[in-house]
N, C-alpha and C positions, 0 to 999 in steps of 0.2 A: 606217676600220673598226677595231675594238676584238676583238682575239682574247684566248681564254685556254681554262684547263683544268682544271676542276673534281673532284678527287680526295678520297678518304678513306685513312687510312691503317690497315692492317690489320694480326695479329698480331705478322708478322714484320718490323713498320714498314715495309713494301713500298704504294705508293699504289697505288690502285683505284679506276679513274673510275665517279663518280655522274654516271647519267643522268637528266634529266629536271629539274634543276635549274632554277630558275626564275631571270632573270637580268635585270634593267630597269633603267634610268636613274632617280634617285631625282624628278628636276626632273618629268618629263613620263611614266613611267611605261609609256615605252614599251621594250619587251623581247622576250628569247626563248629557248629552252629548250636544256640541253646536249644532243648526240648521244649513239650508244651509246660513242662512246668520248671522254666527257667533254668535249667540245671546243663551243666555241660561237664566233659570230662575230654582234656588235652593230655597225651603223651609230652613227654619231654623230650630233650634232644640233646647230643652229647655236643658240649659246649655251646650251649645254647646262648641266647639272649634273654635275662631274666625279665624281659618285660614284653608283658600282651596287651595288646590293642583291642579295644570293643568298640564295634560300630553297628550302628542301627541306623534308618535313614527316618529321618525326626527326632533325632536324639543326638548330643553332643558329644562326640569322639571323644575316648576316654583311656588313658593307659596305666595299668598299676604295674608294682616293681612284686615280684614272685619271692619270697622267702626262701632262703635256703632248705628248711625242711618242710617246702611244699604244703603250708597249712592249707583249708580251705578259705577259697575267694569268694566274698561277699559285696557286690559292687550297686550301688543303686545309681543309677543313670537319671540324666534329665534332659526333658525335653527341647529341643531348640526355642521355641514359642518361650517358655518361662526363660531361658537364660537372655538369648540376646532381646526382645523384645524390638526397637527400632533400628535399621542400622541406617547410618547416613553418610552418602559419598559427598563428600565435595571436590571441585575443581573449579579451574580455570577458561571459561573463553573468552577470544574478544567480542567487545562491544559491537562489532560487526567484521561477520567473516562469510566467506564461500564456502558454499555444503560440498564436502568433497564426495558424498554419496552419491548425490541427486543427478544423475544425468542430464537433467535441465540446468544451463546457468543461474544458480539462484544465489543472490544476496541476501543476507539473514541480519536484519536491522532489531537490534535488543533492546531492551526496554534504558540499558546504561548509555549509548547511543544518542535516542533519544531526549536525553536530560541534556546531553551536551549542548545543545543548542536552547534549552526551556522551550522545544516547541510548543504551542494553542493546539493545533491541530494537526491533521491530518497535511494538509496544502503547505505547511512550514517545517516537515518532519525531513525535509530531503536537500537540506542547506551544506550536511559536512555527506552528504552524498556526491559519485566522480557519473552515474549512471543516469538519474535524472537532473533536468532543469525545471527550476520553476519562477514564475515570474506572474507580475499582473496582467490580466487581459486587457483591462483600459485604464483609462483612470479618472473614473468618477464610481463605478459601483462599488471595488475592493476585490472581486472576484479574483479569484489564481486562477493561472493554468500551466501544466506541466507539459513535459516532452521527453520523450523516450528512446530510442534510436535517431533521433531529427525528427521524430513524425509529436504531431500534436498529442495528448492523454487519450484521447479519444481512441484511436486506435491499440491500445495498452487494456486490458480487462481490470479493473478496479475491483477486488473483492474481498467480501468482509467473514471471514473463518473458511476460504471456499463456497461461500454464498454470494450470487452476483449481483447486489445491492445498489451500486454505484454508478447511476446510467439513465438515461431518457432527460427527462426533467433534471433529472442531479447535475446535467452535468456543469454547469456554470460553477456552484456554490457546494457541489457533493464532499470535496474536499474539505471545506471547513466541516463538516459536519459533525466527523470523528474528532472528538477532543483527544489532545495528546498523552496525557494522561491515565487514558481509559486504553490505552494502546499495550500491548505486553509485547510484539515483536510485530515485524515487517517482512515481509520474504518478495524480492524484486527478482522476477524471473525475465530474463530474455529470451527474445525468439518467440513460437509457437510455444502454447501450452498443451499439457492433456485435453485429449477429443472429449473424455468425462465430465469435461466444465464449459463445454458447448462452442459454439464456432468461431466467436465474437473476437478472440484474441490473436491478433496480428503483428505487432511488436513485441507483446511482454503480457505480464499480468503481473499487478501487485496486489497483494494476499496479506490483510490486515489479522491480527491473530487478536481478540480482546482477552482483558485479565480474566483469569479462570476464578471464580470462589472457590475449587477444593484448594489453588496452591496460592492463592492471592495473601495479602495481610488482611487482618479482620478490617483496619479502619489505615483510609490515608486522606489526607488532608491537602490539596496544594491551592495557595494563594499567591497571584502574578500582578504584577502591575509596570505601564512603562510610562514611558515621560509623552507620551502623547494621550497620555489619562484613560488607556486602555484598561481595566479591570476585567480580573477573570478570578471565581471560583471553583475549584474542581473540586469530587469528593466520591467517593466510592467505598466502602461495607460489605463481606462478607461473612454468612453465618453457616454453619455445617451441623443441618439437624439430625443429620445420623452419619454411620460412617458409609452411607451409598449416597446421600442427595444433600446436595448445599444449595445456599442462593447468595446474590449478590446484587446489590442496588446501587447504582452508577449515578452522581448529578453533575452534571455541569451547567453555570453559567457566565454570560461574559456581558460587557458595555461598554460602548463608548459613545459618549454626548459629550463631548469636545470636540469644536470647530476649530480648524489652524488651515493656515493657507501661507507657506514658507515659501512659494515660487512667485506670489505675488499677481496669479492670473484671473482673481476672483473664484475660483471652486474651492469647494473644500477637497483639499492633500488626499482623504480619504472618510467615507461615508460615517455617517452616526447608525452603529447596531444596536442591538439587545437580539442574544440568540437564548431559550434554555432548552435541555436539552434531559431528557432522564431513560436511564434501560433496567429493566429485572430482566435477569437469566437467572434458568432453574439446569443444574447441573445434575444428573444421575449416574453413577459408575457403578456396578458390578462386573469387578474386576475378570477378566477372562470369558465373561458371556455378553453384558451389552453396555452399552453406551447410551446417554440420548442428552440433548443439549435444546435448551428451549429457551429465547428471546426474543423480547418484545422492546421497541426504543418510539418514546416521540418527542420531536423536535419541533421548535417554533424560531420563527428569524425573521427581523424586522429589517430593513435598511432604507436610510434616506441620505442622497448626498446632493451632490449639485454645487451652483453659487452659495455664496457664504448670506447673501439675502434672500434665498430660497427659503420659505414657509411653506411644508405638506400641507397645512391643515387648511389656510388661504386661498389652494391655488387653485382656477379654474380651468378645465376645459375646455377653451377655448383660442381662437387666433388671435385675438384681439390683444393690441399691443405691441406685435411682433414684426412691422412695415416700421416703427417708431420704436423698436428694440427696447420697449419696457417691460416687456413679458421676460420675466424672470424663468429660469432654465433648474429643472431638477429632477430629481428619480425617487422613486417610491418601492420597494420590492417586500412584499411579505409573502411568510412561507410557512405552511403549515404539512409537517409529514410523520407518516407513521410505517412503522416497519416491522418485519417480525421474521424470526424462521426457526424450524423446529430439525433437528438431524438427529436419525436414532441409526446406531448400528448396532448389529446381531454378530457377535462371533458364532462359529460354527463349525463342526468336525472334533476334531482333537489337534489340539492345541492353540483351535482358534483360526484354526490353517483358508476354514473359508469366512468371507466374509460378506453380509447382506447389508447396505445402505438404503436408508430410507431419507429421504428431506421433501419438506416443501418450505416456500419464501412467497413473501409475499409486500408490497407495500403499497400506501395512500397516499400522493405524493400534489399538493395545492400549491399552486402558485400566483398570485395578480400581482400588478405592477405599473409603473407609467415611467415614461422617459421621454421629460418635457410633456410635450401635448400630445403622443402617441401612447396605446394603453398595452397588457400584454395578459394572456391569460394562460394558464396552462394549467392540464389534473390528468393525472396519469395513476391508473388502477394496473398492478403486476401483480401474478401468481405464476410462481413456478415450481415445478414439481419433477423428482427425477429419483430411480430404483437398481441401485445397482447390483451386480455379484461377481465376488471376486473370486479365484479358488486358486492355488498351489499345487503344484507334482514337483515327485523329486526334489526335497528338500527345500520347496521354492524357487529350485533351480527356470522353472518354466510357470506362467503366471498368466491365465486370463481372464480378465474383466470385460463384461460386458452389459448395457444397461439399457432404459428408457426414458425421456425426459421430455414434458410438452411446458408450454408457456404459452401467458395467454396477457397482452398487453394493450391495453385500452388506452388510446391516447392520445392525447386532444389537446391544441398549441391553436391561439390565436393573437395575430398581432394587428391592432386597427394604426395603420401611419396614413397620417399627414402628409399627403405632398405637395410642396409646396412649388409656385410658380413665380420665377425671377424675372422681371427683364436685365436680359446679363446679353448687350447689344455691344457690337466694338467698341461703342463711346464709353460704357462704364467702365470696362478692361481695359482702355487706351486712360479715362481718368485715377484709373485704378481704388475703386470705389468700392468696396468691399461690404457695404450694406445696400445690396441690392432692393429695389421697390418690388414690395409682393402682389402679384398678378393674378393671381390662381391658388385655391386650394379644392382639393378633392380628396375624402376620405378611403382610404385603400383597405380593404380584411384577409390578411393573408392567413386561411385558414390549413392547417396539418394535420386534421383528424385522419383516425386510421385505426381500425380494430386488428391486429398479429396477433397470429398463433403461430405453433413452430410444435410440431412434433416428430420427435426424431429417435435414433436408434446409434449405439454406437461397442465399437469392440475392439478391444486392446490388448497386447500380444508383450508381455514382456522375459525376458531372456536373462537371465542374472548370471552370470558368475564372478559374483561380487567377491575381493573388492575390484577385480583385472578388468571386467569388462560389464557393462550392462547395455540392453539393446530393448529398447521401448516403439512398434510400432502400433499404430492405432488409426481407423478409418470411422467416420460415421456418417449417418445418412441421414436428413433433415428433408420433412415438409413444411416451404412456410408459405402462407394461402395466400399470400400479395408477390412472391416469386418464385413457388413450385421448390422442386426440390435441389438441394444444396448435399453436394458431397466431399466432404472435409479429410483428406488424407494428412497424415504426422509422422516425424519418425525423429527417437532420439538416441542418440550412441554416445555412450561413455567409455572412455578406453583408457586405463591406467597405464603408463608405459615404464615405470617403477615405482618404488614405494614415494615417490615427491614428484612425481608428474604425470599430468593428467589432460586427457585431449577428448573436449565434448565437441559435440555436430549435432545439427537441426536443421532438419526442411519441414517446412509445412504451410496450408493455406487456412483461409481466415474471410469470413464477411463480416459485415456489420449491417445495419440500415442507419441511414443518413435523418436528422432530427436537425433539421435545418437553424430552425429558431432558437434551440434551447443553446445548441452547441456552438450559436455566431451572436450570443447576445452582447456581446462587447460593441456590434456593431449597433444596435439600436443606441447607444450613446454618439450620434452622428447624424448629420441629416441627409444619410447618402438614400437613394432610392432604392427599394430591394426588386430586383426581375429574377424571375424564373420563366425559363424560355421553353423547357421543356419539361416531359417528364423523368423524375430520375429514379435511377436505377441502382440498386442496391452494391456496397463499396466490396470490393472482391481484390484480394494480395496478396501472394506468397512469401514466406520470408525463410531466407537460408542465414544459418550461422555458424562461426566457428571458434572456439575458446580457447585456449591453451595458458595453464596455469602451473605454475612451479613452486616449489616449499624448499625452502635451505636454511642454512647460516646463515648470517649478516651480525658482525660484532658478537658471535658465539651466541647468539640468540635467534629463534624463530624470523625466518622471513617469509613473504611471497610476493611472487610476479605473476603477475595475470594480463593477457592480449586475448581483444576478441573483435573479432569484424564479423558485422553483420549490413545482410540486404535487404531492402522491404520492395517488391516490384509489383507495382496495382495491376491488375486485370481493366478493373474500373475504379474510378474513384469520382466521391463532386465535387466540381470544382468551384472552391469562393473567389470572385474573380475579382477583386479593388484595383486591379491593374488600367484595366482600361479607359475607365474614365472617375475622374475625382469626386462626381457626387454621385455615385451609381454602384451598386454591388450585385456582379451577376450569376447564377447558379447553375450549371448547365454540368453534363457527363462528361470525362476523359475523351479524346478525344486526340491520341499519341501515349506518347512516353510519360511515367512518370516514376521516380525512382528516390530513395533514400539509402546510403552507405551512413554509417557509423563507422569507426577504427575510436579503440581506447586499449588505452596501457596506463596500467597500476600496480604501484609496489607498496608494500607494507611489511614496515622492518621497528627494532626497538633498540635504539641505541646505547639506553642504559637500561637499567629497572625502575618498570613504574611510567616510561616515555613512549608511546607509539605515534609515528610518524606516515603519513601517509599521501603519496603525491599520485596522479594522475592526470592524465592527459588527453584529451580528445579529439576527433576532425570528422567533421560530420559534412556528407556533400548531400543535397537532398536539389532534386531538380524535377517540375514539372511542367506538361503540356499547357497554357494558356494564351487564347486568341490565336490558337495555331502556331505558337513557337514555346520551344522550351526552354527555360529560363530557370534561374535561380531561384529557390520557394523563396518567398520575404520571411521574415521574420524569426529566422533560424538561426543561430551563431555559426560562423564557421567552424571556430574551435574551442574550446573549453579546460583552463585548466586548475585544477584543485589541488591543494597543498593544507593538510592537516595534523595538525598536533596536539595532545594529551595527556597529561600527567598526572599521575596517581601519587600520592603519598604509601607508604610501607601498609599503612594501617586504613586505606583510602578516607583519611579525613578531610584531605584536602583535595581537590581538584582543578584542575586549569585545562582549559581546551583552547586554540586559536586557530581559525580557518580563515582561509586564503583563498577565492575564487579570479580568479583570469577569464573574462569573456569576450570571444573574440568579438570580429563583424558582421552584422547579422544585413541582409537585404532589404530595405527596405520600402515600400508600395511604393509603384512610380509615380510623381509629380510633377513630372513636365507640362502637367496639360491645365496646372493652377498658375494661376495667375503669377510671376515671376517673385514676388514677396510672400508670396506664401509657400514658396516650396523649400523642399527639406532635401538633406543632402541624397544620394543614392545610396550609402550605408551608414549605419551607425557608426562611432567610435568605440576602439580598444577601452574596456572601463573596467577597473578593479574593486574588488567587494572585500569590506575587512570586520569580521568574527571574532568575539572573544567574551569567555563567560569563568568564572571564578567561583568556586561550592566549597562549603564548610561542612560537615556536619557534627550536629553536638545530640549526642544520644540520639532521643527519636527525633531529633528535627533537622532538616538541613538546610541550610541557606546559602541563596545564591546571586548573585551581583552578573549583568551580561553588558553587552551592546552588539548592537549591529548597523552595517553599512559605517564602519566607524571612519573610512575617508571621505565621509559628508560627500559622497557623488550624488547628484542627482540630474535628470534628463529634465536639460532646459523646455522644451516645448510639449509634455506631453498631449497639450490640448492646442490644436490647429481653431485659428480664427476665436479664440474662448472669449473675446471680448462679445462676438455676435453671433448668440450660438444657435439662431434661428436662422441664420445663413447658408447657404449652400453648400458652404464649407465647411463648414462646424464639424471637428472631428477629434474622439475621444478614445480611438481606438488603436494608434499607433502608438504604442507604448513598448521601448526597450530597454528601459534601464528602471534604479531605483525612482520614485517619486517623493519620498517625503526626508531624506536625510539620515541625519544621525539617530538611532532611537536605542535609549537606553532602558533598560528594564531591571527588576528585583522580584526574588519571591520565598516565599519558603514554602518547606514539603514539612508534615507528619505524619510517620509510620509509626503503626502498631501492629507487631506482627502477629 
């Protein structure tokens, strides 16, 4: 027999037997457990293995070797907690990859990603992206706007941690809001989303994730600057006051008060800002019971552009001067907003199996402005609020959620124009006279107030038998008191067809409400007339899609190939009509067909170590009903193609990136009906965009060298008639390509982690 006595040792180094101890022969595995006072007693075994194993669960497996003449074993065990203390996995992902879990098509944009191009913000984040477009609205304010399947942002859900932040009033300038910096990843879903996150999403949703304070660096530091005397300061602080609650303080700000005009039309290239911008989040984690995440951000943002003789602080109010073309032409936009949201989750059962959401969101969103001698106002008060519960059977194998969610948005848009009255008789069109004598002026208030509520109810069904197959369907039901109720079906299938390929599907429908002014203010840089003929009716489309994604080899290294076609088919939609006549923009409901296809194929492979390569290709056909025919949308590429490269050093000190955009021909507003010298072709041209940035780093600091648009393209005309922009023609809104050239940029980061 084999005796011994299994102990721990305790504060005052005094032993303290462990019961229960589990104790066996390694050979044959035969064994037996310590009493209550640590003692055990093993037979032997002929031709045994002279070694037992002790196990305990919180204590570090332990094996000693048995002496030939079987003395007594005295073994003191230790804790797991005192021996390993932290343990830490690392690995490898790329900079941007597809969730091979997620049933949904989602792109997962990293914070490494990101640097590659030293995005500002939010609206420049999606340059070595093959999925979205992004480009200027006009070109006098600076505003972005992106694009998503072919369809404009607007139809795409914009949101900040799963909080729907980015909308109403935002949407012109929403995008610059988020500094780049302040960004931890991106997640770009296609298709329908979850019913959980309300009905709004009809192409896509993109899903901003910010840095967290428990995993953040305590202090980072980035300072940018480009050769158009753009400045920007970022900086961000985390502190962790215990091991459940941190915090973390976000600043950004940015300037530019340099005037340049490199096309030679008299505006300025691009507006004079000052944005600043600051957020506290209060983090709480108690691991395996709750969650709760609490932020507050306020933003302020100045813009004035115009002619390069434009004075905000001179200008008046009034016509005068404008029959005689000395009334100087310019825009003024300031912006005052505040946001917040709070999200707590409860685990719940054993092991956490169910799960209870709580959030509400909320913001203050101020806007006044002028554009030339028309004024614009806008204040928009959101609070949203939504409860959900999730719970598990069988292993998770079967999963329902279901919840509540109401909103409540106050919101109020006024634009006072000027309209003005030409005489534009055959003789001036026959002299071709292009400063028409002004006739007539009559001040116009086109007012958008509107109080929405939406409360609704929603429930989702999901089916796992992860990793082969996963089946997500979900319906919900919505009142909203200006369209009654709204019922929103979804469905998503993921089906692995071996261990490297993967086949997702999505259908689902999708509204929105239409915010005429906020979402067409490119056009108030124009002096087209705005009509609304009728009343409209809130924007309703289904979208079906299908993915198909493959993982291999390629040069004995990691690849993948991904194709996905997708359909967007409106019920209703409004429609912005600049077709019909060249100083006039009309607004009226669908009224036929309207339809957007997507097709894209991307490969991503690594040809050596350290090099990732990345091409994509697009064709996008987007057609809708206008003046009763259907036509080609304007302003849309036909095709799009992207070519990206990356290089890491061994030890990533070095970095180089080079992107390659190909943008096809995009349609654009007809002009037959202006005067024969002032019209523009019926498409844009083929035009290439060229990317390249270069990063050192040395200890905590990194530095980095970029440029962009480096084959100096730029769109000769983006401003129609800009000599007389009080004219009938005056137009600032057809804008398809680059506007200001070559711009080269520098900056550096410090981390401290």
């Amino acid at each position: 027999m084999v005796r011994g006595f299994v102990y721990e040792k305790n504060d005052k180094n005094q032993p303290v037997p462990l019961t229960g101890v589990n104790v066996y022969w390694l050979h044959n595995l035969q064994g037996t457990f310590t009493d209550a006072e640590g003692n055990f007693m093993l037979p032997t075994h002929k031709n045994h293995d002279n070694r037992l194993i002790f196990s305990l669960m919180g204590f570090a497996k332990d094996t000693v070797v048995v002496e030939s003449d079987f003395r007594p074993v005295d073994l003191e065990m230790h804790s797991t907690e005192q021996l390993l203390g932290e343990v830490v996995v690392e690995g490898k992902i790329e900079d941007s990859y597809l969730s091979k879990l997620n049933p949904r098509y989602t792109q997962v944009v990293t914070g490494g990603e990101l640097e590659r191009a030293a995005c500002c913000n939010l609206a420049e984040s999606f340059e070595t992206n093959a999925s979205v477009d992004v480009s200027y609205s006009d070109a006098i304010s600076g505003a972005r706007q992106i694009q998503l399947l072919g369809l404009s942002g607007l139809y795409s859900q914009v949101m900040t941690e799963n909080v729907p932040l980015i909308s109403g009033l935002a949407a012109p300038y929403g995008l610059s809001y988020i500094p780049g910096p302040w960004m931890e990843s991106i997640q770009i879903s296609k298709g329908a989303s979850s019913v959980s996150q309300g009905y709004e999403s009809i192409t896509g949703q993109i899903n901003v994730e910010y840095k967290k304070p428990e995993d953040s660096e305590k202090l980072f530091l980035n300072l940018y600057g480009n050769s158009n005397l753009r400045m920007e300061l970022n900086g961000d602080g985390s502190v962790r006051m215990n091991d459940k609650l941190s915090t973390m303080l976000l600043l950004h700000g940015s300037t530019m008060q340099h005037k340049f005009d490199r096309n030679g039309d008299g505006f300025m290239d691009l507006p004079l800002s000052t944005t600043l911008t600051a957020m506290n989040r209060w983090d709480y984690i108690n691991p395996g019971r709750y969650l709760s995440r609490l932020a507050i951000k306020y933003l302020y943002e100045e813009r004035n552009g115009g002619q390069m003789s434009f004075d905000p602080d001179s200008f008046v109010f009034d016509t005068s001067g404008i029959s005689s073309n000395t009334k100087r032409y310019g825009i003024g936009i300031r912006t005052n907003r505040l946001e917040a949201f709070w999200k707590n989750r409860f685990l719940l059962g054993e092991c956490g199996n169910t799960i209870l959401d709580v959030s509400v969101s909320g913001i203050n969103h101020q806007q006044d402005g002028f554009y030339g001698i028309n004024r614009y106002h806008g204040h928009e008060q959101r609070f949203e609020g939504m409860v959900s519960l999730s719970t598990g059977f069988r292993e998770n194998m079967h999963r329902i959620s279901a919840g509540i969610n109401y909103s409540l948005d106050d919101y109020s848009e006024n634009y006072s124009q000027h309209q003005l009255s030409y005489a534009t008789s055959a003789l001036f069109d026959t002299l071709s006279l292009f400063r028409y004598p002004l006739t007539g002026d009559s001040l116009v208030n086109i007012n958008m107030d509107r109080t929405e509520w939406v409360a609704g109810a929603f429930m989702e069904y999901t089916f796992d038998l992860c990793p082969v197959f996963i089946l997500i369907a979900g319906l919900r039901v919505d009142y909203n008191n200006l369209y009654g109720a709204l019922f929103t079906p979804r469905l998503h299938l993921r089906h692995q067809l071996n261990g490297s390929t993967f086949l997702r599907a999505s259908v689902g429908k999708g509204y929105r409400t239409a915010n005429i002014l906020a979402e067409n203010s490119n056009l108030f840089v124009s002096q087209r007339t705005w009509i609304l003929g009728e009343t409209l009716d809130q924007e309703e489309a289904w979208n079906f899609g299908l993915n198909f994604t493959k993982d291999f080899n390629l040069f004995k290294r990691d690849a993948q190939f991904s194709f996905d076609i997708y359909q967007t088919s409106f019920v209703n939609q409004v429609i912005v009509d600049v077709d019909s006549m060249p100083d006039k923009v009309f607004f009226y409901n669908l009224d036929g067909s309207s339809y957007a296809i997507s097709l894209q194929a991307q490969l991503t492979f690594h040809p050596i170590e350290g090099l990732t390569v990345t091409g994509a290709f697009r064709l996008n056909e987007v057609k809708v009903t206008e003046g009763g025919r259907l036509k080609t949308k304007s302003m849309v590429n036909a095709y799009k193609g992207l070519l990206t490269l990356s290089y890491k050093t061994h030890s990533d000190l070095w970095k180089f990136d080079l992107t390659g955009q190909l943008n096809g021909p995009a349609r654009l507003p007809d002009s037959d009906k202006l005067p024969p010298e002032l019209q523009w072709p019926d498409k844009s041209p083929v035009w290439f965009n060229l990317m390249a940035q270069v990063s050192r780093t040395f200890g905590k600091f990194e530095v980095y060298l970029g440029g962009e648009n480096l084959t100096n393209y730029r769109q000769p005309d983006p401003i129609q008639q800009y000599e007389s922009p009080y004219q009938p023609y005056f137009d600032g809104s057809v804008v398809w390509g680059p506007i200001t050239g070559i711009t080269v940029y520098a900056g550096v980061r410090y981390i401290l982690k």
